[in-house]
VEXDOSE-319990 format. One line per 4 residues: number of its first residue (from 1); their letters; for each residue z, x, y of C-alpha. Coordinates in steps of 0.1 Angstrom, whole numbers, plus 5000, padded with zeros to 4 digits. Example, Ala and Ser with C-alpha at 12.3 -4.5 7.8 and 13.67 -1.06 7.14 Angstrom:
# VEXDOSE-319990
1 = AS = 5078/5123/4955 ~ 5071/5137/4989;
# end
This chain:
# VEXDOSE-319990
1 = XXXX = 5137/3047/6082 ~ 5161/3063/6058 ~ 5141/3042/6025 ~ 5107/3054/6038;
5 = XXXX = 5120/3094/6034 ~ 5136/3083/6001 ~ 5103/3079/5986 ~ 5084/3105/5998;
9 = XXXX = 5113/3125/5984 ~ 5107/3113/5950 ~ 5071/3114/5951 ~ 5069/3153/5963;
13 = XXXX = 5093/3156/5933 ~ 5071/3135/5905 ~ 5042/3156/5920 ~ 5050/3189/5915;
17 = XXXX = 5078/3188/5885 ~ 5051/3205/5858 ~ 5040/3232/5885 ~ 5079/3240/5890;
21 = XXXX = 5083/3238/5848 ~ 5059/3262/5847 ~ 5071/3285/5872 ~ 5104/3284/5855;
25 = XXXX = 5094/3298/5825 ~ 5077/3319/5840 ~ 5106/3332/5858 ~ 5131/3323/5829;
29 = XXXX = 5114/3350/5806 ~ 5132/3384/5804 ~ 5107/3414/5804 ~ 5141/3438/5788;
33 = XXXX = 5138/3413/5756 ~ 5123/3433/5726 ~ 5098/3405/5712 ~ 5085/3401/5747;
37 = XXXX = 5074/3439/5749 ~ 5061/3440/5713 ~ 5038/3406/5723 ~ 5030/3425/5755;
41 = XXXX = 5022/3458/5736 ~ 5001/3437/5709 ~ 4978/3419/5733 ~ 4973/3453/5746;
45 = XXXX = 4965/3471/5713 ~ 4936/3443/5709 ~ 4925/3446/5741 ~ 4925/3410/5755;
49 = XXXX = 4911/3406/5790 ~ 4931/3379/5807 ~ 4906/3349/5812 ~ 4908/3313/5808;
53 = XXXX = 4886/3316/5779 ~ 4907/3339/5762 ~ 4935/3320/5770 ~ 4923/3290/5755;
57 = XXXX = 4911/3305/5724 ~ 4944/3331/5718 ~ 4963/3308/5701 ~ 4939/3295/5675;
61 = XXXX = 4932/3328/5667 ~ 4969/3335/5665 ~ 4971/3305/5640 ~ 4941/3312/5619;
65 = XXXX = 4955/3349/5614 ~ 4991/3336/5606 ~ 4971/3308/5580 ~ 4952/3336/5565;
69 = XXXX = 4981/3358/5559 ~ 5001/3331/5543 ~ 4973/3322/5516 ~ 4969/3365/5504;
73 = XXXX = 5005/3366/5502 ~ 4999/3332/5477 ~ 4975/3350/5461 ~ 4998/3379/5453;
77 = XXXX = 5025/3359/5442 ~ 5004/3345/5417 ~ 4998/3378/5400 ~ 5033/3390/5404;
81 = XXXX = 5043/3355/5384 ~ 5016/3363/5354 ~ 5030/3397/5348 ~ 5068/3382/5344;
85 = XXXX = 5054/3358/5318 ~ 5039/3390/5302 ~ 5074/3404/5303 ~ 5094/3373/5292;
89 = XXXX = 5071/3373/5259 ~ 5073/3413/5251 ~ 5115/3406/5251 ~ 5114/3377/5232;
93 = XXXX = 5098/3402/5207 ~ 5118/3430/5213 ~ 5151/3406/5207 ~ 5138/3396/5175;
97 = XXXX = 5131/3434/5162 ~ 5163/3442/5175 ~ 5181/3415/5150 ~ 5161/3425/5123;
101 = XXXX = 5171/3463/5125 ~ 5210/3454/5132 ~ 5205/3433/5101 ~ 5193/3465/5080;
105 = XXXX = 5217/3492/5096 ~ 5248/3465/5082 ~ 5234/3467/5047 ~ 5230/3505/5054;
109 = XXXX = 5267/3511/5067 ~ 5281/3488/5040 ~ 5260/3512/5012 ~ 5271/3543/5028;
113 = XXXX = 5308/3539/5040 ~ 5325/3555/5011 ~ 5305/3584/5013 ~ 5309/3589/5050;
117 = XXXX = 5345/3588/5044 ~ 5342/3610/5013 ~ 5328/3636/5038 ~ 5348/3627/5068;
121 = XXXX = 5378/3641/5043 ~ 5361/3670/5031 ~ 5354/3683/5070 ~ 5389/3682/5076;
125 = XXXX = 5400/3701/5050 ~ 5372/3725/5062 ~ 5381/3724/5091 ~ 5417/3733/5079;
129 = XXXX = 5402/3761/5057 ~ 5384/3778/5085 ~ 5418/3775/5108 ~ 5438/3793/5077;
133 = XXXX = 5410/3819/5072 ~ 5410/3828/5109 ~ 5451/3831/5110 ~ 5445/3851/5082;
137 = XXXX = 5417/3874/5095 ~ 5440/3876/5132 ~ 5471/3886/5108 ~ 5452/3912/5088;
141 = XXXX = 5435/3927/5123 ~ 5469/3931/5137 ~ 5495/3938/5113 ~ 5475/3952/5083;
145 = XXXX = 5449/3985/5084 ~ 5416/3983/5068 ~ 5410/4010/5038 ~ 5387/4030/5059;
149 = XXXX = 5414/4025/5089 ~ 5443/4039/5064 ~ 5413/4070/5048 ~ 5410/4079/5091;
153 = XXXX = 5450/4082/5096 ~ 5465/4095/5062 ~ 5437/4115/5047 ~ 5434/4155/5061;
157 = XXXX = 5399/4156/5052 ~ 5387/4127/5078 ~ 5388/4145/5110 ~ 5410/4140/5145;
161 = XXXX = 5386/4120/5169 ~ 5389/4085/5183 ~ 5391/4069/5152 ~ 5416/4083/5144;
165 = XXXX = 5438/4078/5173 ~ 5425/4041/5179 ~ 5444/4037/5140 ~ 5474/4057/5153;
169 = XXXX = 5474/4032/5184 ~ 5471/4000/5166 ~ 5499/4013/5137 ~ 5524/4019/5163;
173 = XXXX = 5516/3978/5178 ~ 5519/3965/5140 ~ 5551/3986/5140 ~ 5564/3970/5175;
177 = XXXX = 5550/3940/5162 ~ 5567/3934/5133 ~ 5601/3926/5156 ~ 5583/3892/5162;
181 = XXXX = 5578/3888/5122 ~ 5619/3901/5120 ~ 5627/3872/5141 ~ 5615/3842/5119;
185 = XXXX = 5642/3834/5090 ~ 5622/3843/5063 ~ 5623/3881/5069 ~ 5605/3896/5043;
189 = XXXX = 5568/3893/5054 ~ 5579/3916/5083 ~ 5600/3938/5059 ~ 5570/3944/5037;
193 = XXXX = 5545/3946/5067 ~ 5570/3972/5086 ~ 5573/3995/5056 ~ 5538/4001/5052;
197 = XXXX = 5528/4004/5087 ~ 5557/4029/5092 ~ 5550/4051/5063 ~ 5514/4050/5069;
201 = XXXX = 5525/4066/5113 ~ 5543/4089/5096 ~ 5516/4102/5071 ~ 5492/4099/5109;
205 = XXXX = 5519/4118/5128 ~ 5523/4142/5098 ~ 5483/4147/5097 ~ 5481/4152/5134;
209 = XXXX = 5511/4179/5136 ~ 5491/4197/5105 ~ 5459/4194/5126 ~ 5471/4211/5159;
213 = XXXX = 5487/4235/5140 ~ 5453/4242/5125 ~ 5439/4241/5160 ~ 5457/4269/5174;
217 = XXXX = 5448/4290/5147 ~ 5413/4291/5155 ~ 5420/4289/5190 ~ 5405/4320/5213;
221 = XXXX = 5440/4335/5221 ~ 5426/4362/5239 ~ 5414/4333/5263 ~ 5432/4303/5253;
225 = XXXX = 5419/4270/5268 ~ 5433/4237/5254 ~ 5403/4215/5246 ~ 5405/4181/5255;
229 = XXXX = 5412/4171/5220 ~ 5444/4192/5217 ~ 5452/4181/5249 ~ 5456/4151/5238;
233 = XXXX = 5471/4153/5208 ~ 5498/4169/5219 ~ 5502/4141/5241 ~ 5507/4115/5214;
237 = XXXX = 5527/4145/5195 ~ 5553/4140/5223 ~ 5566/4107/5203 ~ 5578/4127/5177;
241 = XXXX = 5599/4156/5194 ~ 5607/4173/5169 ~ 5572/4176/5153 ~ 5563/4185/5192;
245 = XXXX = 5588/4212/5195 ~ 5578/4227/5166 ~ 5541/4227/5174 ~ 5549/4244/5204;
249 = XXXX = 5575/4269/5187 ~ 5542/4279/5165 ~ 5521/4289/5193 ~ 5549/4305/5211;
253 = XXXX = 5554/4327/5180 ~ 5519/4332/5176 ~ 5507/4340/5212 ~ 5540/4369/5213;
257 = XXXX = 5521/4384/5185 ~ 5494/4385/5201 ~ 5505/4398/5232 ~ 5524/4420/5217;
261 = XXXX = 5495/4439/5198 ~ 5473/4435/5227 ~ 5500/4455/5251 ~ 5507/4481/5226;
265 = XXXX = 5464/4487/5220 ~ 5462/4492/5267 ~ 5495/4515/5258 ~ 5475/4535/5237;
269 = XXXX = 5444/4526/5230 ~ 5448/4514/5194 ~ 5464/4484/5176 ~ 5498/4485/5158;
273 = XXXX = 5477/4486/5127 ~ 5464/4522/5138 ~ 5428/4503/5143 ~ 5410/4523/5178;
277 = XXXX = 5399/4503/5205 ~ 5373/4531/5225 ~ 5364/4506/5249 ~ 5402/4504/5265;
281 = XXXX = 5416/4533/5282 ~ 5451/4539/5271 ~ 5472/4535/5301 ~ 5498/4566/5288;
285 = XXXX = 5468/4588/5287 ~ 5453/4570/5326 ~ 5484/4572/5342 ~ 5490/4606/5360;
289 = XXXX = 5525/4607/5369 ~ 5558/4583/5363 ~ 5556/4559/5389 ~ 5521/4550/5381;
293 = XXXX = 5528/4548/5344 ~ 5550/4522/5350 ~ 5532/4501/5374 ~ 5506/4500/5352;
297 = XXXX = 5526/4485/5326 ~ 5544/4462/5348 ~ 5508/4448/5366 ~ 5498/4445/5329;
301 = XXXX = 5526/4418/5316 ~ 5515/4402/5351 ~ 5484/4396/5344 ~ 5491/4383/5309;
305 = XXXX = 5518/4360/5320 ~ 5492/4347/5351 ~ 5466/4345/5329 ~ 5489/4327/5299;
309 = XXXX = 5498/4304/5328 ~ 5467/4292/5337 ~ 5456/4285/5305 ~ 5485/4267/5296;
313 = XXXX = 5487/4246/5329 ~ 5463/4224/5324 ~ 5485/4211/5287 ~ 5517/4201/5311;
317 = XXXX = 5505/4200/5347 ~ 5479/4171/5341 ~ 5493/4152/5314 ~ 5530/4157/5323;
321 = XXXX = 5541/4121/5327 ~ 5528/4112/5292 ~ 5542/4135/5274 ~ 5574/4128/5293;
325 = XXXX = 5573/4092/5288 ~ 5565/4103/5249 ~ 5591/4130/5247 ~ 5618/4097/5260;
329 = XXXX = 5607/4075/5235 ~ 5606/4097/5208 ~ 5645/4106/5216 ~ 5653/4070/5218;
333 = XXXX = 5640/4068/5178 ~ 5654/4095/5164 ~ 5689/4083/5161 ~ 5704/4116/5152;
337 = XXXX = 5699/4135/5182 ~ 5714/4108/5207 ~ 5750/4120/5198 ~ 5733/4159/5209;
341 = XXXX = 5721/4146/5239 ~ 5747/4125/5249 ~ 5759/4130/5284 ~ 5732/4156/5289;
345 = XXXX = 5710/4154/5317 ~ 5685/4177/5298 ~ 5672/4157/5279 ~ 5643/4147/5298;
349 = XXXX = 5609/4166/5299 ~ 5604/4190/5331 ~ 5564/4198/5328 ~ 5569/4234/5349;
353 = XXXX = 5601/4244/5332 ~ 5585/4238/5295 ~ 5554/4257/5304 ~ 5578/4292/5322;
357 = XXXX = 5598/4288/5294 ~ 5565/4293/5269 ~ 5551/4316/5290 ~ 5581/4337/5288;
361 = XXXX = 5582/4335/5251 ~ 5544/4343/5251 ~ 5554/4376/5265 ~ 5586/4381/5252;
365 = XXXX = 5570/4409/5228 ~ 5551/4431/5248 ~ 5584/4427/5275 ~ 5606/4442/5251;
369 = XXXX = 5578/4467/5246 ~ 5577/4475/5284 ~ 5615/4476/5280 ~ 5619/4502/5261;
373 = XXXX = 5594/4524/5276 ~ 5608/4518/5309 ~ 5644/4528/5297 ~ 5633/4561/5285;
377 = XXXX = 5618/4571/5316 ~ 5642/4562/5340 ~ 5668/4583/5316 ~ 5645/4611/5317;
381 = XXXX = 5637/4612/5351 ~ 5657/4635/5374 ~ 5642/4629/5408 ~ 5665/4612/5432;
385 = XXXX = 5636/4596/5449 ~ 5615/4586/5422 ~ 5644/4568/5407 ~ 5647/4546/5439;
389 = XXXX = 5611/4540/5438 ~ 5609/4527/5402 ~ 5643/4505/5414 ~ 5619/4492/5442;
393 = XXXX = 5589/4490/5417 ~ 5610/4466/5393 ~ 5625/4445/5425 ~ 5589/4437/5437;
397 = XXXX = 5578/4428/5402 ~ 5610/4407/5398 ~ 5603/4387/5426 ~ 5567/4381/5417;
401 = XXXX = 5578/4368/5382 ~ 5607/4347/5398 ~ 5584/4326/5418 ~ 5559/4327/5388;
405 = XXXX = 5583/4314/5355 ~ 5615/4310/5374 ~ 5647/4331/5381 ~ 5661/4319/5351;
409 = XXXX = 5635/4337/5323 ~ 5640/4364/5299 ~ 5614/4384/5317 ~ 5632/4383/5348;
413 = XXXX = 5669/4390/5334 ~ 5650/4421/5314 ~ 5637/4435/5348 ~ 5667/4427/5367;
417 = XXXX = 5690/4452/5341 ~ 5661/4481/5339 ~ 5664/4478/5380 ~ 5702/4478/5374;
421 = XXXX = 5696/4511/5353 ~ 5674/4524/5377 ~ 5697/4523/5408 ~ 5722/4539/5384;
425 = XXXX = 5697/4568/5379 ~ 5695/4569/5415 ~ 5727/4569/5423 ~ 5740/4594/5397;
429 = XXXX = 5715/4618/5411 ~ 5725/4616/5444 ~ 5760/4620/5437 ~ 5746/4652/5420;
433 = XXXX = 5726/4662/5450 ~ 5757/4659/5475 ~ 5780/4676/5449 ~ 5757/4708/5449;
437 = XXXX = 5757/4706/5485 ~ 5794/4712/5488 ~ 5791/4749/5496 ~ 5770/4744/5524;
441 = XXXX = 5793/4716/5540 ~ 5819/4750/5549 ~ 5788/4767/5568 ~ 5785/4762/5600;
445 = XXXX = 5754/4769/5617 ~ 5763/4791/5649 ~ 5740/4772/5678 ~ 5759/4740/5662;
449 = XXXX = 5719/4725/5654 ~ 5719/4697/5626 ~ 5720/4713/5591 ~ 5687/4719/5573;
453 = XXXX = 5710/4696/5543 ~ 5711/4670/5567 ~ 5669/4672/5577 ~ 5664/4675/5543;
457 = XXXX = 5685/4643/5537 ~ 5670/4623/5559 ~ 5635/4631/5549 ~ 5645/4619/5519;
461 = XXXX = 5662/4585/5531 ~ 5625/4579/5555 ~ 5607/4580/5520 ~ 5631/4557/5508;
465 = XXXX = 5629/4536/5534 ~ 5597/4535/5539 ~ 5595/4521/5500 ~ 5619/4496/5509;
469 = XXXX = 5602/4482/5538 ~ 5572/4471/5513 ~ 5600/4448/5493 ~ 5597/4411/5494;
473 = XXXX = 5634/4403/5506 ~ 5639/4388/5538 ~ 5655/4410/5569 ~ 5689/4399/5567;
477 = XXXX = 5686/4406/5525 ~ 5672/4440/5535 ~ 5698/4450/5555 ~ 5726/4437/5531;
481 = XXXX = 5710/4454/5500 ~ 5700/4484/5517 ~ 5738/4490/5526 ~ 5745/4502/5489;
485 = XXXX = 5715/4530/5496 ~ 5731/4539/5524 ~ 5761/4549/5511 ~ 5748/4572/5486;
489 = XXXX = 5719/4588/5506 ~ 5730/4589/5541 ~ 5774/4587/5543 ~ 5779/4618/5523;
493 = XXXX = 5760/4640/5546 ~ 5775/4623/5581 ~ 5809/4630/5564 ~ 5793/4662/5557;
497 = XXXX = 5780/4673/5588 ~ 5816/4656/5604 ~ 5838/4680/5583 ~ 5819/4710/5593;
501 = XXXX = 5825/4698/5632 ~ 5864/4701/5624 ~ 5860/4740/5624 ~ 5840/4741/5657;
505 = XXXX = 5860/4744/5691 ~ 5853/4718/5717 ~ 5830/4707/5731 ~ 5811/4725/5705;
509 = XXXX = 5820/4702/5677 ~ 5810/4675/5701 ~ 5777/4693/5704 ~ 5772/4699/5668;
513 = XXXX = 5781/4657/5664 ~ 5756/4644/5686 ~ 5726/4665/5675 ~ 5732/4653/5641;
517 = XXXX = 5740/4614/5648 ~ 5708/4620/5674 ~ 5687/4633/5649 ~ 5699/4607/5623;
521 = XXXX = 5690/4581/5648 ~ 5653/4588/5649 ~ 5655/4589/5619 ~ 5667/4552/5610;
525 = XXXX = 5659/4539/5644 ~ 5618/4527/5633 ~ 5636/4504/5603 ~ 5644/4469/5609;
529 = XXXX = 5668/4464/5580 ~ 5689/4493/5596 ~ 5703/4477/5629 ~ 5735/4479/5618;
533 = XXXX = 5736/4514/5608 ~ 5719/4525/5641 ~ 5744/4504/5662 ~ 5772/4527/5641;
537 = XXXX = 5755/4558/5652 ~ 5752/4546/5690 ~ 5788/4540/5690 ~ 5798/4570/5674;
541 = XXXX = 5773/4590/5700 ~ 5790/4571/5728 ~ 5825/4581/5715 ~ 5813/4620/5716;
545 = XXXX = 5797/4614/5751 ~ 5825/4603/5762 ~ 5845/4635/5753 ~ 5817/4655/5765;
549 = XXXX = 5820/4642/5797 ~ 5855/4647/5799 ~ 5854/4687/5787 ~ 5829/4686/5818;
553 = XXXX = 5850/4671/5842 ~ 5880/4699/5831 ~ 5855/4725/5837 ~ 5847/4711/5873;
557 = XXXX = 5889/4709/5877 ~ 5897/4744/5862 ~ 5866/4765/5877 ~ 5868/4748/5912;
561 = XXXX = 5901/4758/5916 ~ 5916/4722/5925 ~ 5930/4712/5890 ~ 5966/4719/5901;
565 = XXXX = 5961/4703/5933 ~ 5944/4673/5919 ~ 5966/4672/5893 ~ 5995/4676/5920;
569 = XXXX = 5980/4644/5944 ~ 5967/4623/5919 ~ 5997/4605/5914 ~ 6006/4599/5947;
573 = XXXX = 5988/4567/5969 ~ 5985/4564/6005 ~ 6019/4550/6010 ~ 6046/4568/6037;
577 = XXXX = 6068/4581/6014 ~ 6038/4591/5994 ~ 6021/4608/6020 ~ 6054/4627/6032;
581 = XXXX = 6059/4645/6000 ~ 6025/4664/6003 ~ 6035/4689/6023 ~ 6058/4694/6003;
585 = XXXX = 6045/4696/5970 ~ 6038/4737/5963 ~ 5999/4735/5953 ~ 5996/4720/5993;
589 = XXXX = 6009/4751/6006 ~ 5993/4772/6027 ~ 5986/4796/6004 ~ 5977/4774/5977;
593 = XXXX = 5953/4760/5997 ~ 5937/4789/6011 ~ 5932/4803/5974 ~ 5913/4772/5961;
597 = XXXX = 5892/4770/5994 ~ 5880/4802/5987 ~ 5880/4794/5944 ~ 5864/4761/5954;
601 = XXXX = 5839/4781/5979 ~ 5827/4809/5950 ~ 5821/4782/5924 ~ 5799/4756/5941;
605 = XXXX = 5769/4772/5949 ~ 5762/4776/5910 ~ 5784/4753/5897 ~ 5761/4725/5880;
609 = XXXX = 5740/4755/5865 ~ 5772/4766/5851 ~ 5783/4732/5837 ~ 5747/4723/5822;
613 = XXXX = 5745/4760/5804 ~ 5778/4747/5781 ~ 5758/4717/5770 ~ 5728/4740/5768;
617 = XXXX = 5728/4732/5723 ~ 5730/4698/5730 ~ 5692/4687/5719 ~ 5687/4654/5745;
621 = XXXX = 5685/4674/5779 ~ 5684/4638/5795 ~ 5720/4632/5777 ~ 5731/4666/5793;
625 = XXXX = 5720/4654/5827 ~ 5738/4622/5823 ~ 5768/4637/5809 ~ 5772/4662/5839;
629 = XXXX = 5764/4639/5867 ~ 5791/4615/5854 ~ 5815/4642/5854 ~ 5805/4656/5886;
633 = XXXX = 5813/4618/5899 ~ 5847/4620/5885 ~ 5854/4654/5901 ~ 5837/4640/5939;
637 = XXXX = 5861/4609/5933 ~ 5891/4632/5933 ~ 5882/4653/5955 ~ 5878/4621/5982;
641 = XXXX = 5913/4610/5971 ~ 5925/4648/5973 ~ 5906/4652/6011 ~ 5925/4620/6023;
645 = XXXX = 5955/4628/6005 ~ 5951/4660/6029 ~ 5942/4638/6066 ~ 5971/4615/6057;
649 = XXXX = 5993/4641/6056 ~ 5979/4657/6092 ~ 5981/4627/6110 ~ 6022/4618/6090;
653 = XXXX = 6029/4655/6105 ~ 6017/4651/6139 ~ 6032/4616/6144 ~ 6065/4636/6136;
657 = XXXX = 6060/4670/6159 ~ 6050/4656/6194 ~ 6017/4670/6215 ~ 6040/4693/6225;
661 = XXXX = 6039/4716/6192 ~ 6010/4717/6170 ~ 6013/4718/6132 ~ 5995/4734/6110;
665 = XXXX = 5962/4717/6095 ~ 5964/4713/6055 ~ 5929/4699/6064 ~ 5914/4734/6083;
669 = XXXX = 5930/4754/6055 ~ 5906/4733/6031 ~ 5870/4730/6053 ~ 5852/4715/6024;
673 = XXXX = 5838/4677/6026 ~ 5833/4651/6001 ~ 5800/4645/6014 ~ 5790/4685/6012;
677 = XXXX = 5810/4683/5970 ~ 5785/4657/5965 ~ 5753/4677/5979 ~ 5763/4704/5961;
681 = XX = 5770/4689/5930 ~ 5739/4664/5930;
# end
């Protein structure tokens, strides 16, 4: 049984092994594999329908395609290998022209090698020839000036333009240069090179000093602008300083004469020359009176050193570091003025203080002009007033030309002494003014009113003050300065009106003092710059006050009838043994007492009209009022001390005599009550 399965085993196996080959093949082949798509996509590009026809007949035609593509890429081939025999034969000819030429270009270089070696030499030394001729073009260009280069910087006929300066430029580099040339051992290249660029800057600097000074005589002085050409030729000028000084010395000189002429023609109307100028009016013949004369003068210099200013600004202003760094360099070079400058600080260039200084020199001439003129009418004038207004006129014109050329300028020192002369003017006439008043000082006026020399003083001082205020000095300056004015035009007549007061009986004199510090006081009392002067006359008013209320309190003591017993009580306190001397004391008696009752009674009733009529001259009715009340409080205060003086000495009394006796009343001979003094006297 187990043979007979065996077999059919083995023939189910031999039957169907080419099926199951076929199947795994089939199965074996992987549809992700690249040539198996491309196949796929193939049969599909050619559009095979899948039949056992085209089965059968898809690989022959695969085969003849394959056997057809073989045999036209034979055919190609066969052309490609034609055209390389082509080429092969072309070479073999090309090699053999190649020899043939190599063989003529040896005979050729054997022919020609001297000569190319002849002219191999004969570039060098060309080449050697142009390197010589270039150093020697580069050394003339920058150590050596052309003919037309040395016409343009020596010759005074060529003019001043860029040329000119472009030569001056490139001399002073040959000149710096030259150290280079100093340096090498052989010196005298550099020597010879040095000398002549040196003599020819001086003969440039020389030419250039000559033209500015040319310049500025044909410059509009009435108007002077410096051109851009001067400008900057004084800028280069600055390396010499000497030359530069001297350039500027010129024009200084020259612009004073100017000036000068031009002042004297606006003084009176024609030049120094006697030449008439119509179209100025002269200002001796405009101005109508002193002050004016001399303001006109004054605002004239003003405008001539504002206008001289701003025409010179632009020369230092704007090109003020050059010329400084010039000016330095030049000193450095010129060896005789180091041991000068030595140790001074000075030395270097300060643009605004060169141009106030030639300002002031510009005007130094008409200034001594205004000078003199000034001098004579401050020693003609004899108005005590107008002398302090021309001192205030020169002290306003001072400041403006302090803060224009400096405090340090002629101009300024010139107006400082005619002020100086001025205030002595002033001063001298004052002194004359309170001298003459003398005789009236011994006069005084009966209803003790201010004197008219005291009014007419201080109307005097307001018109001086009132100039003052217009002055350009700060407040504390004011007041300092204004001290000195003081003392001339406002002490005398206090002393004045204080010696007169001596010969008035109080409180008259006291009176007579307080209307005039009073009317002094309005007087000062609108000024700023006279605080401390008003704080004087406050104090001295306060002092007088104070003795004004003081004759009133003695008139409220005398009249009332109470001084003695006041005077009696007002050293004793409220203390026993104090208190026990009171009855005592002989202005407590009852007499006494019953006297000034009755005194005290008759004077109340009009006893403040009575006080107010003695202070009836004194010109502040609200100081009267103030001065009485505070007396009439002094006089209610002791009364209160003299009315309980008076209870204490009851009550010690009956404390003493028993209820049995009754004592009599130093109160009910005295009825009157502090409250009803104070009603009374309100």
């Amino acid at each position: 049984m187990a043979s007979s399965s065996t077999a059919a085993t083995s023939l189910v196996v031999k039957t169907s092994n080419p099926l199951s080959s076929k199947v795994t093949s089939v199965l074996s082949s992987s549809y992700a594999d690249t040539e198996f798509r491309e196949a796929l996509a193939l049969l599909d590009e050619r559009g095979i329908v899948n039949t056992p026809e085209t089965r059968r007949q898809l690989r022959l035609d695969l085969q003849k395609e394959v056997i057809d593509s073989n045999g036209e890429i034979i055919d190609e081939f066969s052309k490609v290998s034609d055209q390389l025999r082509r080429i092969g034969a072309t070479i073999g000819r090309l090699n053999e022209s190649f020899n043939e030429m190599k063989k003529e270009m040896g005979a050729a270089h054997q022919a020609t090698s001297s000569t190319l070696e002849e002219t191999s030499r004969l570039m060098t030394q060309k080449q050697h020839l142009e390197q010589k001729q270039t150093l020697l073009k580069a050394f003339k260009s920058s150590f050596i000036l052309s003919d037309d280069e040395t016409a343009a910087l020596t010759q005074m006929s060529e003019p001043v333009d860029d040329v000119y300066f472009s030569t001056l430029a490139k001399a002073k580099k040959i000149t710096k240069d030259c150290e280079v040339l100093l340096g090498f051992e052989n010196q005298t290249l550099g020597l010879e090179v040095m000398e002549l660029a040196s003599k020819n800057l001086n003969l440039g600097f020389q030419k250039l000093y000559k033209w500015v000074q040319k310049e500025f005589k044909t410059l509009n002085l009435e108007n002077p602008q410096i051109s851009s050409s001067i400008r900057r030729a004084l800028r280069v000028l600055a390396e010499r300083p000497t030359l530069f000084q001297n350039c500027l010395d010129y024009f200084a000189e020259a612009r004073e004469h100017v000036l000068s002429d031009s002042f004297y023609t606006a003084l009176t109307g024609s030049s120094a020359s006697g030449v008439e100028n119509t179209s100025i009016k002269p200002i001796e013949l405009a101005a109508h009176d002193t002050l004016r004369y001399v303001g006109d003068m004054l605002a004239w210099v003003h405008s001539a050193a504002v206008s001289e200013r701003e025409a010179l600004e632009g020369l230092f202003i704007g090109e003020a570091e050059e010329i400084k760094r010039g000016i330095q360099a030049g000193r450095e070079k010129e060896i005789w003025r180091l041991a000068e400058e030595e140790g001074d600080s000075t030395g270097d260039f300060d643009a605004v203080k060169t141009l106030n200084e030639l300002v002031d020199r510009d005007v130094s001439g008409a200034v001594r002009i205004l000078r003199q003129r000034v001098e004579q009418v401050i020693q003609t004038n004899e108005e005590t007033i107008l002398a302090y207004k021309l001192a205030n006129l020169l002290n306003f014109y001072k400041s403006m030309f302090s803060k224009l050329l400096g405090s340090s300028s002629s101009l300024v020192e010139s107006l400082g002494l005619l002020e100086a002369e001025a205030l002595r003017q002033f001063r001298s006439l004052a002194r004359d003014h309170v001298a003459a008043l003398q005789g009236d000082f011994a006069q005084t006026p009966k209803d003790v009113r201010p004197p008219e020399f005291l009014f007419e003083a201080l109307e005097q001082l307001s018109s001086i003050m009132k100039t003052y205020e217009t002055s350009l000095a700060s407040s504390d300056e004011k007041e300092a300065d204004f001290e000195t004015i003081m003392v001339e035009a406002f002490d005398p007549f206090t002393m004045g009106c204080a010696t007169m007061a001596q010969a008035l009986p109080p409180p008259a004199d006291s009176v007579f003092l307080v209307n005039c510090f009073l009317t002094a006081l309005n007087s000062l009392g609108p000024f700023e710059f006279t605080h401390a002067r008003t704080s004087q006359l406050q104090a001295k008013i306060g002092t007088e006050r104070s003795r004004l209320v003081e004759s009133q309190y003695l008139f409220f003591r005398k009249e009332s009838g109470l001084d003695a017993l006041i005077t009696a009580l007002g050293e004793l306190g409220d203390a026993p043994e104090d208190v026990e001397t009171v009855s005592s004391l002989e202005a407590a008696q009852t007499s006494a007492l019953t006297q000034a009752g009755q005194v005290l009674d008759d004077f109340l009733p009009s006893a403040l009209m009575d006080a107010v009529e003695k202070l009836k001259y004194l010109q502040d009715s609200k100081l009267v009022q103030e001065i009485t009340e505070e007396a009439a409080e002094k006089f209610c205060v002791d009364f209160e001390h003299v009315e309980e003086m008076l209870m204490l000495a009851d009550e010690l009394a009956e404390q003493k005599q028993g209820e049995s006796d009754e004592p009599q009343s130093l109160r009910a001979l005295f009825p009157r009550t502090s409250g009803e003094i104070r009603v009374l006297l309100s």
